[in-house]
MITORMAR-28064 format. One record per residue (C-alpha): residue number from 1; x, y, z. Coordinates in Angstrom, 3 decimals. Layout:
! residues N
<site resi="NUM" X="X" Y="Y" Z="Z"/>
...
END
This chain:
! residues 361
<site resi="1" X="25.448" Y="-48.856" Z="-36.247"/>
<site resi="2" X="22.667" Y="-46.530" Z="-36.456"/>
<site resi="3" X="23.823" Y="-42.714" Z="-35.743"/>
<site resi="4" X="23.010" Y="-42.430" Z="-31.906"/>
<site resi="5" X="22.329" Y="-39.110" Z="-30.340"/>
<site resi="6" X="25.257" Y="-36.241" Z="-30.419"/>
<site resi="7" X="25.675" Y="-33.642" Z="-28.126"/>
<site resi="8" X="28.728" Y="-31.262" Z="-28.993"/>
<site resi="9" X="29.577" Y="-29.137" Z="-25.943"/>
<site resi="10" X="31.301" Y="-26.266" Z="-27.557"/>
<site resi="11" X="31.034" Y="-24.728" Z="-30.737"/>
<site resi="12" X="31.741" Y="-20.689" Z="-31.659"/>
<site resi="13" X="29.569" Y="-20.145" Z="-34.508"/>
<site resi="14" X="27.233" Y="-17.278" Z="-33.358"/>
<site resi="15" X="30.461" Y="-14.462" Z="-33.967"/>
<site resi="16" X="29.895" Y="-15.521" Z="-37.527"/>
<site resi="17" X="26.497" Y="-14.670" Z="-37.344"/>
<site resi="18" X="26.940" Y="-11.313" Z="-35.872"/>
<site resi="19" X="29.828" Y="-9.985" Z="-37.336"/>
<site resi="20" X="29.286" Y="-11.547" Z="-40.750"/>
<site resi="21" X="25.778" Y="-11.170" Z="-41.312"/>
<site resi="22" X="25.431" Y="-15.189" Z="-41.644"/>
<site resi="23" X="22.364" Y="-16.783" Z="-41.698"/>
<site resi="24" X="23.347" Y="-19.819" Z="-39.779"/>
<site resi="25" X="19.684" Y="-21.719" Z="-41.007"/>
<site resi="26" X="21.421" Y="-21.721" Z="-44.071"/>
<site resi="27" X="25.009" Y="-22.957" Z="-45.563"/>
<site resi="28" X="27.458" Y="-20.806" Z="-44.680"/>
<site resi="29" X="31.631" Y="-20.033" Z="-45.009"/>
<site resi="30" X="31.904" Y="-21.493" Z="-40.934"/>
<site resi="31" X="32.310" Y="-25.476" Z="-40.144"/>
<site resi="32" X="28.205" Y="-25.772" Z="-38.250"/>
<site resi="33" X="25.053" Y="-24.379" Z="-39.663"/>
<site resi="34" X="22.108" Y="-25.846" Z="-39.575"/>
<site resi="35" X="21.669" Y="-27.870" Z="-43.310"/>
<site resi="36" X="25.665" Y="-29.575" Z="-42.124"/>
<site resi="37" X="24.105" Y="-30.203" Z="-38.275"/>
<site resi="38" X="20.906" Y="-32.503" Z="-39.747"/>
<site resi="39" X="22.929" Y="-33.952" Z="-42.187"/>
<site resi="40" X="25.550" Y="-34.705" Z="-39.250"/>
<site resi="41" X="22.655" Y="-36.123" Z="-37.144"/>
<site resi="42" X="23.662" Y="-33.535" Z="-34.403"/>
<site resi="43" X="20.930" Y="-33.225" Z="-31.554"/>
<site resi="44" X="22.268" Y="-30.924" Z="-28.881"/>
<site resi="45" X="24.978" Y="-27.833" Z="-29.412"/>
<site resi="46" X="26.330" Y="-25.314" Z="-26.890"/>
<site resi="47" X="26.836" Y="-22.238" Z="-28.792"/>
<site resi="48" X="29.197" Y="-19.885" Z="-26.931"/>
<site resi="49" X="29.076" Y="-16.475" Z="-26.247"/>
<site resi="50" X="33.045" Y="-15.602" Z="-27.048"/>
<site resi="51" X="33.852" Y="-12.392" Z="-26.582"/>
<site resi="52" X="37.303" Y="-11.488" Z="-27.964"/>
<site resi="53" X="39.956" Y="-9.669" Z="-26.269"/>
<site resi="54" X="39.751" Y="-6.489" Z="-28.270"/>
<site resi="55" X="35.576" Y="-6.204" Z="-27.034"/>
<site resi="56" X="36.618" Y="-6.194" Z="-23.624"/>
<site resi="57" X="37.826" Y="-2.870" Z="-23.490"/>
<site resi="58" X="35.040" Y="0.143" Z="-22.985"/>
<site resi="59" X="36.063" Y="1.902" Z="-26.324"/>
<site resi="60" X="34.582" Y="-1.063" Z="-28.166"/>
<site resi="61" X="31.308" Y="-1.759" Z="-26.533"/>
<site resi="62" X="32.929" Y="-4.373" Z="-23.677"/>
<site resi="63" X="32.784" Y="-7.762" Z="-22.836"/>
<site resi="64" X="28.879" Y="-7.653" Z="-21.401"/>
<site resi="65" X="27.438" Y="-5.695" Z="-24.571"/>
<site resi="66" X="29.311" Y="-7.567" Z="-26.980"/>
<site resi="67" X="27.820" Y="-11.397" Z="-24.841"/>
<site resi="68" X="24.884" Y="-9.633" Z="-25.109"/>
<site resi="69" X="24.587" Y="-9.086" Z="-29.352"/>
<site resi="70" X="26.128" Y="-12.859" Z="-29.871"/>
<site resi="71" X="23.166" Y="-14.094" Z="-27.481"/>
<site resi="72" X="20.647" Y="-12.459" Z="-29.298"/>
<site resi="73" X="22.270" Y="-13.676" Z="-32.624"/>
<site resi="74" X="21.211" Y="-17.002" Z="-30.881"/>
<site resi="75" X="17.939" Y="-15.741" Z="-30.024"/>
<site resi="76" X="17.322" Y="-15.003" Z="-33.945"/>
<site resi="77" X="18.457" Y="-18.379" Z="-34.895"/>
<site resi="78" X="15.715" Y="-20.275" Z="-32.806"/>
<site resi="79" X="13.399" Y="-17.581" Z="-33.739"/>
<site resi="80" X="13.887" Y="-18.494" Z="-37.498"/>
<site resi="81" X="13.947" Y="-21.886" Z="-37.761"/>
<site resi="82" X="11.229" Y="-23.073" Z="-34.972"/>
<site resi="83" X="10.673" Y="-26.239" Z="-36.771"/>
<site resi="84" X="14.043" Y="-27.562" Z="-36.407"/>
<site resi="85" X="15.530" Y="-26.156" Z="-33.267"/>
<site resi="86" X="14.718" Y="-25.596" Z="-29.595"/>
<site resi="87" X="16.227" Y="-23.015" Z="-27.506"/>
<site resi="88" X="16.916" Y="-24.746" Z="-23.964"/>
<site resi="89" X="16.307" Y="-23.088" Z="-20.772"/>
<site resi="90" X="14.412" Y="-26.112" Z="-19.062"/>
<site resi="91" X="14.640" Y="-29.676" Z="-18.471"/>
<site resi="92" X="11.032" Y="-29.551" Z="-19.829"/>
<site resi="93" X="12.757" Y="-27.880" Z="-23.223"/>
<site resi="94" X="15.255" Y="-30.573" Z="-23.014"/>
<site resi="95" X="12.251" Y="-33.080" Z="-23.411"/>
<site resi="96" X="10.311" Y="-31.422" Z="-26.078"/>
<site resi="97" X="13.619" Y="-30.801" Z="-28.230"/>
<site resi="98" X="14.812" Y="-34.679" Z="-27.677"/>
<site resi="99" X="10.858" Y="-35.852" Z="-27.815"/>
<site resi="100" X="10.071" Y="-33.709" Z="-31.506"/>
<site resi="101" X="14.071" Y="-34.456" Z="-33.029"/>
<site resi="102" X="14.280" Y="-31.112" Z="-33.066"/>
<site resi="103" X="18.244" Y="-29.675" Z="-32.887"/>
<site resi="104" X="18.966" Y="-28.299" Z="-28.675"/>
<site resi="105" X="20.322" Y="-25.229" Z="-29.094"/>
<site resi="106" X="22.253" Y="-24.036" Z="-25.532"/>
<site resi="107" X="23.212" Y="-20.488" Z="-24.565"/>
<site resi="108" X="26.547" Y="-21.184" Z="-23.667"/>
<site resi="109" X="29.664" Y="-18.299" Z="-22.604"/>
<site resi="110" X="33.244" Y="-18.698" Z="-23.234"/>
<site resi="111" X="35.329" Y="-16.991" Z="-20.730"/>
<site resi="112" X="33.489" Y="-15.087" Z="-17.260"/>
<site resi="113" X="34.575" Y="-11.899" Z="-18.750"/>
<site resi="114" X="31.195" Y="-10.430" Z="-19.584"/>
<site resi="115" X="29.866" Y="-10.945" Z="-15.769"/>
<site resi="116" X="32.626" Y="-7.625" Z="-15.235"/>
<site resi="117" X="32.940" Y="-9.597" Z="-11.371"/>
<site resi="118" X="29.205" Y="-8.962" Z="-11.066"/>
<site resi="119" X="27.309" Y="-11.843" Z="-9.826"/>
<site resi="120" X="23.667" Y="-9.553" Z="-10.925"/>
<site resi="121" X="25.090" Y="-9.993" Z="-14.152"/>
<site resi="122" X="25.574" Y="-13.723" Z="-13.640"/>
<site resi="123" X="21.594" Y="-13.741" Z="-12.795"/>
<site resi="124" X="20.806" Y="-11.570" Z="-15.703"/>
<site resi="125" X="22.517" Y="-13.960" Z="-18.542"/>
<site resi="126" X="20.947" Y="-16.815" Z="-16.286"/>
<site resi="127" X="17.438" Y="-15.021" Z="-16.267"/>
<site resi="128" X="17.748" Y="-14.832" Z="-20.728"/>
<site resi="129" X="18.633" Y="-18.004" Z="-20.819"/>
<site resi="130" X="22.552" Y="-19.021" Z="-20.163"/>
<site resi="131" X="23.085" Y="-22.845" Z="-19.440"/>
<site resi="132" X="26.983" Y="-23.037" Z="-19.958"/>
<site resi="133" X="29.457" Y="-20.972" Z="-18.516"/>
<site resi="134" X="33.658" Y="-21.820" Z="-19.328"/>
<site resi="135" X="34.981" Y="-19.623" Z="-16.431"/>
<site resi="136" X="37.553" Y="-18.633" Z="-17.934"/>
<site resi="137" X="39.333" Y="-17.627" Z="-21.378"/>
<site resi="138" X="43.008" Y="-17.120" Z="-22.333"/>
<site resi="139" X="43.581" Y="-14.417" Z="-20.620"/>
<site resi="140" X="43.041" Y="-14.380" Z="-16.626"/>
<site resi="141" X="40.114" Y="-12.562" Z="-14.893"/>
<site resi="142" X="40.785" Y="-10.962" Z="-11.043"/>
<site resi="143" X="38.616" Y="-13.842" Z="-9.574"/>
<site resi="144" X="40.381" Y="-16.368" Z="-11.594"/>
<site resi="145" X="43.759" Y="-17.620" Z="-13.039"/>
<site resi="146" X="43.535" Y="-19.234" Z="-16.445"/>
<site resi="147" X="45.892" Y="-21.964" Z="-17.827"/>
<site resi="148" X="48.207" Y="-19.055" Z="-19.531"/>
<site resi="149" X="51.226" Y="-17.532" Z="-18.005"/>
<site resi="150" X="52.584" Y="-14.235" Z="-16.791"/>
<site resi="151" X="49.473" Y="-13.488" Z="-15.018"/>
<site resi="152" X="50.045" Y="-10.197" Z="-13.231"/>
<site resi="153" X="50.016" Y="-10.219" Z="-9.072"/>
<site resi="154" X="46.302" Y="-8.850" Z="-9.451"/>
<site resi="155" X="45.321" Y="-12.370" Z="-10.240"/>
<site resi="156" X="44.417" Y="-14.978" Z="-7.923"/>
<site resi="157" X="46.311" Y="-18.538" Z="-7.977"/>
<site resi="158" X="43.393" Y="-20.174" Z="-8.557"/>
<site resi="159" X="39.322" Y="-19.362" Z="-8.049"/>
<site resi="160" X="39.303" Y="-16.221" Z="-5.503"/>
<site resi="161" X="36.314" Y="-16.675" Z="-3.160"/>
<site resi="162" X="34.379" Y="-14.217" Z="-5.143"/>
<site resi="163" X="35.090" Y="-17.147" Z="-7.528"/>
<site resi="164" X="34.018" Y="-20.097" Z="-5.525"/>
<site resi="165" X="30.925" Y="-18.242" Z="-4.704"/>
<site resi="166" X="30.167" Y="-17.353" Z="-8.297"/>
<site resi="167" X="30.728" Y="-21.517" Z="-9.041"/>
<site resi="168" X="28.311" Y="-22.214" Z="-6.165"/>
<site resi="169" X="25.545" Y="-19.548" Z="-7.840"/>
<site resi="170" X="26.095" Y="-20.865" Z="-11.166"/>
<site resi="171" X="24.801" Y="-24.147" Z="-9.591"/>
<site resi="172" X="22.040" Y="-22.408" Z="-7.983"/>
<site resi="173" X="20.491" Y="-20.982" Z="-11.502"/>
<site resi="174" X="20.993" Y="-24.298" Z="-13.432"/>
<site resi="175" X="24.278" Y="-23.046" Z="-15.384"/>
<site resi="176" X="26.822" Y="-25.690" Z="-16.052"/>
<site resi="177" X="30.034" Y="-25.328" Z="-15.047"/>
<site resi="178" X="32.671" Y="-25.654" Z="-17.664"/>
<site resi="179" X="36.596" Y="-25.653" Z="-16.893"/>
<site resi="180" X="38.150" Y="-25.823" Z="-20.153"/>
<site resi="181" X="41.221" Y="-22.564" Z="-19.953"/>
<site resi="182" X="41.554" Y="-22.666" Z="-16.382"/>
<site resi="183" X="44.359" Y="-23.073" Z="-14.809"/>
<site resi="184" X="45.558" Y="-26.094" Z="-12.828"/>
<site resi="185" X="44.802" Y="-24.650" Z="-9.436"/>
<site resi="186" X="41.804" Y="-22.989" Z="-10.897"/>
<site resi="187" X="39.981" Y="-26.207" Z="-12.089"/>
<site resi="188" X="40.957" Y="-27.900" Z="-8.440"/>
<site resi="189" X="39.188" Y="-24.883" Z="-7.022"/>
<site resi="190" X="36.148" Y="-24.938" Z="-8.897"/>
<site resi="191" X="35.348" Y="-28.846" Z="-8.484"/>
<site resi="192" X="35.548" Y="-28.393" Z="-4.963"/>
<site resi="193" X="33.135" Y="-25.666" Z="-4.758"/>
<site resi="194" X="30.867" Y="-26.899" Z="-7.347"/>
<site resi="195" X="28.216" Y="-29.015" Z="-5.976"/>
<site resi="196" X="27.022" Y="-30.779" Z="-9.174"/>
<site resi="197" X="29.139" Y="-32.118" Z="-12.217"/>
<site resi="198" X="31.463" Y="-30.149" Z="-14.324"/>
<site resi="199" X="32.345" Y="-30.638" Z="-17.585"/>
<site resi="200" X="35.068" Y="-29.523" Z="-19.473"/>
<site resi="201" X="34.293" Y="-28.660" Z="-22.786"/>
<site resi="202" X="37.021" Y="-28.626" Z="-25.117"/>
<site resi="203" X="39.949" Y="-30.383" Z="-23.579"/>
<site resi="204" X="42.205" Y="-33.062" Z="-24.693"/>
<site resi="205" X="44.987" Y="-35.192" Z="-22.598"/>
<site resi="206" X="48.283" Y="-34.348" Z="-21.467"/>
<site resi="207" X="49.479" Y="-37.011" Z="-21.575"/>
<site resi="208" X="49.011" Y="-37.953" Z="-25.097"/>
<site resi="209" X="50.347" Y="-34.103" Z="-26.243"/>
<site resi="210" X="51.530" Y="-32.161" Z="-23.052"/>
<site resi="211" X="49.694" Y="-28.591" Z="-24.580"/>
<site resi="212" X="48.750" Y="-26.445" Z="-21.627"/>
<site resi="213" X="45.295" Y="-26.374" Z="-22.627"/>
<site resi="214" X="44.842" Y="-30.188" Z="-22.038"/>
<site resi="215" X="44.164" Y="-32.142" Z="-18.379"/>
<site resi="216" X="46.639" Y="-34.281" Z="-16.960"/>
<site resi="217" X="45.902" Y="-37.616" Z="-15.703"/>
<site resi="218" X="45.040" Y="-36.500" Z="-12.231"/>
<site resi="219" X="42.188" Y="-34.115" Z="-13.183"/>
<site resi="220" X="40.640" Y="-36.659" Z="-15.827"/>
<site resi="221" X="40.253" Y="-38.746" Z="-12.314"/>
<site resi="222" X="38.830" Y="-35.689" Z="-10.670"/>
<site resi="223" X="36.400" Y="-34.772" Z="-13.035"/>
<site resi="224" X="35.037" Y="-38.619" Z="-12.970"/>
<site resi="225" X="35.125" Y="-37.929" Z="-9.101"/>
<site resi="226" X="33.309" Y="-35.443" Z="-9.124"/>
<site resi="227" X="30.880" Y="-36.733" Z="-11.933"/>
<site resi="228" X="31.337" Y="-34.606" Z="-14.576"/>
<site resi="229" X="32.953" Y="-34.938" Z="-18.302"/>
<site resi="230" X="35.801" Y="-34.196" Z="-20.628"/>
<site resi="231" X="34.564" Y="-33.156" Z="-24.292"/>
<site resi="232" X="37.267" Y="-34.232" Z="-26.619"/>
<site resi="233" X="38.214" Y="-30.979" Z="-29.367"/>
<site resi="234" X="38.810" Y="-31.458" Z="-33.330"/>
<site resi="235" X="42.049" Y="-29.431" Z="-33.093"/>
<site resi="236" X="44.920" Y="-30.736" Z="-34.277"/>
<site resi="237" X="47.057" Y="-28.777" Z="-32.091"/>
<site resi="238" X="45.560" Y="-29.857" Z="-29.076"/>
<site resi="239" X="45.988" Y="-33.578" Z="-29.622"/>
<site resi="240" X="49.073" Y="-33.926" Z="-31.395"/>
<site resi="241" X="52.513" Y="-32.465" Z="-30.787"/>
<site resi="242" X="53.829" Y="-32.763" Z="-33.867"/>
<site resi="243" X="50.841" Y="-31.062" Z="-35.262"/>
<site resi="244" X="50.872" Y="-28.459" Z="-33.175"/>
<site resi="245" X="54.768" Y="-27.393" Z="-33.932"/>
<site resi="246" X="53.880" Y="-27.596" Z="-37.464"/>
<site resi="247" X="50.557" Y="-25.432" Z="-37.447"/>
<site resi="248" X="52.616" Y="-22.655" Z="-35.333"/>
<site resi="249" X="55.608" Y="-22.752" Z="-38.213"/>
<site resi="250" X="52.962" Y="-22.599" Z="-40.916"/>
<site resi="251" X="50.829" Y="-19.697" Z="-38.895"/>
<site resi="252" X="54.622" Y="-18.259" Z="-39.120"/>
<site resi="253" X="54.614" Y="-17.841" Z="-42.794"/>
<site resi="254" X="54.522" Y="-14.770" Z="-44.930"/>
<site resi="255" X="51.220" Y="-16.493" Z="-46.789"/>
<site resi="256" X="49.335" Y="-16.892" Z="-43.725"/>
<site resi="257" X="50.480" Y="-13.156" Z="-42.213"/>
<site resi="258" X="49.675" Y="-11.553" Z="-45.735"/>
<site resi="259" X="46.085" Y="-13.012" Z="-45.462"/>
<site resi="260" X="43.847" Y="-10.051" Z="-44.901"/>
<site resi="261" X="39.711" Y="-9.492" Z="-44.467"/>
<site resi="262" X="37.164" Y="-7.017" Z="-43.661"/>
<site resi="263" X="37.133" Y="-7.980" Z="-39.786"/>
<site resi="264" X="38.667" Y="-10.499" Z="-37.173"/>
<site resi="265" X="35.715" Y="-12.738" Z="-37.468"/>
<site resi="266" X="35.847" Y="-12.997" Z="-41.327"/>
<site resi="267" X="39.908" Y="-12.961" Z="-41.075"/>
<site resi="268" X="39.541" Y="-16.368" Z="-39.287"/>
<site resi="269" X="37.243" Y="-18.205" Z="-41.962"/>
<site resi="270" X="39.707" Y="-16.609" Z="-44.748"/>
<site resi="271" X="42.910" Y="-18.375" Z="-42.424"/>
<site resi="272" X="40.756" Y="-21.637" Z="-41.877"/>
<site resi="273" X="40.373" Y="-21.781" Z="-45.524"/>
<site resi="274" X="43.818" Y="-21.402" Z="-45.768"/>
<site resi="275" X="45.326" Y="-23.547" Z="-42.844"/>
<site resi="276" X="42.777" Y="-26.392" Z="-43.943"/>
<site resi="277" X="44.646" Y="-26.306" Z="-48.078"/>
<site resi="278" X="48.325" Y="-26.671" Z="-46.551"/>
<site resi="279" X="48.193" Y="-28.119" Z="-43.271"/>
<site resi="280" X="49.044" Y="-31.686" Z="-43.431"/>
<site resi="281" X="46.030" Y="-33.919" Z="-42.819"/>
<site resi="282" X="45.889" Y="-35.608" Z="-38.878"/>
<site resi="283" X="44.009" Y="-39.085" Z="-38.796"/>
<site resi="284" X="41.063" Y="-38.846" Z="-36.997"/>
<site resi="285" X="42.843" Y="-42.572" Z="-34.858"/>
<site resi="286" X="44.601" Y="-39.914" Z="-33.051"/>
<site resi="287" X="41.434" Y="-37.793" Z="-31.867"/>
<site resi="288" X="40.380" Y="-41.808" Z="-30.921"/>
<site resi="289" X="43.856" Y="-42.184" Z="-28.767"/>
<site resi="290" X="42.335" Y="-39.171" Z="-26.923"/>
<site resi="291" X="39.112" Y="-40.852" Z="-26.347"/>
<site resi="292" X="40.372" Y="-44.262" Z="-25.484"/>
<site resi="293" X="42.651" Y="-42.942" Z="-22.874"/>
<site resi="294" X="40.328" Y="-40.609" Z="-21.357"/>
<site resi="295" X="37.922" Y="-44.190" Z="-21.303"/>
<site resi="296" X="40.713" Y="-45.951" Z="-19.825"/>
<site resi="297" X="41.473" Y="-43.197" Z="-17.226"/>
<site resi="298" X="38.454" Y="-41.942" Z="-16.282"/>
<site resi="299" X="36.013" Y="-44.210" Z="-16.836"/>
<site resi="300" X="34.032" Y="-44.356" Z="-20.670"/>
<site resi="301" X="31.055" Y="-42.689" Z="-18.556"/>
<site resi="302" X="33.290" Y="-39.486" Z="-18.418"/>
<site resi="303" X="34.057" Y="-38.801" Z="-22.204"/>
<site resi="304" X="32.313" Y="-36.509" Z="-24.579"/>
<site resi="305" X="32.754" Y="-34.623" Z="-27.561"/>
<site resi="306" X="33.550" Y="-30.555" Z="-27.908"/>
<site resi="307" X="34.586" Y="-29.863" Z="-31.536"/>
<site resi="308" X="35.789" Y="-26.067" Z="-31.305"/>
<site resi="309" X="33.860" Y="-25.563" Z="-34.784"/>
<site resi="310" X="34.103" Y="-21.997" Z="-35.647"/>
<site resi="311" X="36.544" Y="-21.413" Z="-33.147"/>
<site resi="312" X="39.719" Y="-23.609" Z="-34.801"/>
<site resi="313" X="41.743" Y="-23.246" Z="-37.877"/>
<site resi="314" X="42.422" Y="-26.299" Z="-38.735"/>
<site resi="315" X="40.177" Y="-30.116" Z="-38.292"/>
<site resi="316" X="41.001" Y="-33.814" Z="-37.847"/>
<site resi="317" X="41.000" Y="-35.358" Z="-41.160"/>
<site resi="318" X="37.572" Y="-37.024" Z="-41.786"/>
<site resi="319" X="35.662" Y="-34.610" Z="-39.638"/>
<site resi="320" X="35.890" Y="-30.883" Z="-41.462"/>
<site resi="321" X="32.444" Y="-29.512" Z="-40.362"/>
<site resi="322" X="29.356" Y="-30.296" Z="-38.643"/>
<site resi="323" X="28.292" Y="-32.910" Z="-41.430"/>
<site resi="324" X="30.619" Y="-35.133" Z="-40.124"/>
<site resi="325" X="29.905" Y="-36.259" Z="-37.009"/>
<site resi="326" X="29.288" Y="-40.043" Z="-37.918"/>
<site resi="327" X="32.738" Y="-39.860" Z="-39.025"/>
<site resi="328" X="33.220" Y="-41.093" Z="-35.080"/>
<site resi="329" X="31.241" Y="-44.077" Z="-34.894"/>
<site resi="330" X="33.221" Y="-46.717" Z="-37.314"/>
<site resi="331" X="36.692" Y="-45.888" Z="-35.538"/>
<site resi="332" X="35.303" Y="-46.254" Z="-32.404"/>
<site resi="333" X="33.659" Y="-49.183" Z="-32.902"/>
<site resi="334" X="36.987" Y="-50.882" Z="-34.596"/>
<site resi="335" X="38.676" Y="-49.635" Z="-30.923"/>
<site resi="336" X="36.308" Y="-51.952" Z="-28.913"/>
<site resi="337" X="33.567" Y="-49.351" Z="-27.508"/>
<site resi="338" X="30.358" Y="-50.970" Z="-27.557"/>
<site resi="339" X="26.782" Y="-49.246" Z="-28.982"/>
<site resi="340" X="26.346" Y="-48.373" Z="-25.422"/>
<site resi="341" X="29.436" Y="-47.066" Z="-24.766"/>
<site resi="342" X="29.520" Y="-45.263" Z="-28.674"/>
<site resi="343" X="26.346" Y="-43.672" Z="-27.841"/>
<site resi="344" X="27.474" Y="-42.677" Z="-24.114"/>
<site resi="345" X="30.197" Y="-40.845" Z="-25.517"/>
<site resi="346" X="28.308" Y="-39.238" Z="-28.162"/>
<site resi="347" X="26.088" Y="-37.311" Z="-26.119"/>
<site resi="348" X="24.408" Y="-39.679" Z="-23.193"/>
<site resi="349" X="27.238" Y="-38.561" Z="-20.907"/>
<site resi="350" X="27.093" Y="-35.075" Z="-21.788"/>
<site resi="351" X="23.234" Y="-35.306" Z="-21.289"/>
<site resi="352" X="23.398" Y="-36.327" Z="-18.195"/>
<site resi="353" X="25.717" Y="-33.976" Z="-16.802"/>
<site resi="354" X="23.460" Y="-31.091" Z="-18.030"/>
<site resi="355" X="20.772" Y="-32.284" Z="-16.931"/>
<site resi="356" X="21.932" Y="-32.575" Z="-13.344"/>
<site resi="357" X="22.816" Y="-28.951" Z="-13.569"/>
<site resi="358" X="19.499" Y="-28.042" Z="-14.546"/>
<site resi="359" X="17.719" Y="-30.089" Z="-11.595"/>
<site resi="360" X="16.783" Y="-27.652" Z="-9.283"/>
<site resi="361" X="18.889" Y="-26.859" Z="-5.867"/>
END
């Protein structure tokens, strides 16, 4: 079938922009640039804002000034390549971008940790543009718990009511709410304050690989109840145990501790490169299984796709970099999803959960 419309809901490619010097409107070292997302027929990205522990301390610049350069790295990348991309703040942009084929790019943040419990600062990253916000990151904020343990007694089982009110703004200023990292009581929290669909981004099922990061059956039926959508990762890791034990032996290895770089950001393209030669190759069926049980869960109006480019070591076999998108289609189709329901998981579901955020309150 014909390549339908794809909408991937979380990518981290603007750090390599930033702390590279990559010009992302050409080929570069990272898994999505612009030449790999036309020739992967992708239509819609949410490039995140991710701000590494180590920038959240004041000594090196924290978490809001460091949101603040990778947003303007996003900024640049619209700026230069006006012909082929379309920076949405709008539904109208949303329109124009899917009208004129042109790539929508989203301002999207990974973790609330720039906001520094400000909600002014929520309206000021709303105000420059910000359309996706994951609440939290791997390590726990004081408003809210993340799915990591040994959080300190500072932090809040789940969504603190400075919390829930931040969810309910977020809905007010057309920001989607992403739950991807949070914690169990912290995603149960946030769906019941949230008064339009969630999504989360990058998550993949428990029950297929019982990783912390991933939902349990239970919350793939909440986030259908509540409308929203689960965006299926590329990681290994995440959807396969036996994957996951062997990428944390081989990250255990004198080769991969002895690999070394000029700075974090270029460290982690110099260990992709690495965990990509010698980590043993996962069919992309078993990304599918994750798919095809969220589908029979959930409901097939309630699965997406959020690859993690940039942001993971290691890929499914068949789908290494933004290129490869219509990798998806053929497997899907052989699993008994129909063009409607291929092109719904794509990026129609996505779509519409985004734009019901944007819809005004």
């Amino acid at each position: 079938m014909e390549t339908p419309f794809l909408f991937d809901a979380h990518v981290d490619t603007l750090q390599l922009s930033l702390d590279m010097g990559v010009n992302l409107a050409q080929t570069s070292p990272g898994q999505l640039d612009l030449p790999r997302a036309r020739a992967g027929g992708l239509g819609a990205v949410v490039m995140t804002a991710w701000v590494h522990p180590r920038y959240c301390k004041p000594e090196n610049g924290g978490a809001f000034q460091r949101a603040e350069l990778l947003l303007d790295e996003l900024d640049g990348l619209a700026q230069r390549a006006p012909e082929q991309t379309k920076l949405i703040r709008t539904q109208a942009d949303w329109n124009e971008a899917r009208a004129q084929g042109k790539l929508a790019l989203l301002a999207g943040m990974e973790g609330g940790h720039p906001l520094e419990a400000s909600e002014a600062k929520l309206e000021h990253f709303a105000e420059r543009g910000l359309r996706v916000l994951t609440l939290v990151w791997n390590n726990h904020l004081p408003w809210i718990r993340s799915c990591e343990p040994d959080a300190g007694p500072d932090v809040p089982a789940g969504l603190s009511a400075f919390g829930r009110h931040l969810v309910r703004r977020m809905n007010e200023l057309g920001v989607l709410v992403d739950v991807s990292h949070s914690g169990t009581r912290s995603f149960y929290d946030a769906l019941e304050a949230s008064t339009k669909p969630v999504i989360a981004s990058h998550s993949a099922c428990f029950a297929l690989n019982p990783h912390r990061r991933n939902l349990d059956d239970d919350q793939l039926r909440a986030i259908a109840g509540n409308g929203g959508v689960v965006g299926v990762p590329f990681l290994p890791s995440f959807l396969d145990s036996d994957a996951q034990a062997t990428s944390a032996r081989l990250r255990d290895t004198d080769d991969y501790r002895g690999l070394a770089a000029s700075n974090g950001t270029e460290l982690e393209v110099v260990r992709t490169a690495h965990m990509q030669a010698v980590m043993p190759p996962l069919s992309i069926q078993r990304l599918i299984d994750h798919i095809q049980h969220i589908a029979e869960v959930a409901g097939v109006e309630h699965v997406g796709l959020g690859s993690d480019y940039d942001g993971i070591t290691t890929t499914v076999e068949g789908l290494p970099d933004a290129s490869s998108y219509p990798a998806l289609i053929g497997p899907m189709g052989e699993r008994g999803f129909s063009r409607e329901d291929i092109a719904a998981i794509c990026g129609g579901n996505m779509e519409r959960a985004l734009l019901a955020s944007l819809e005004a309150s």
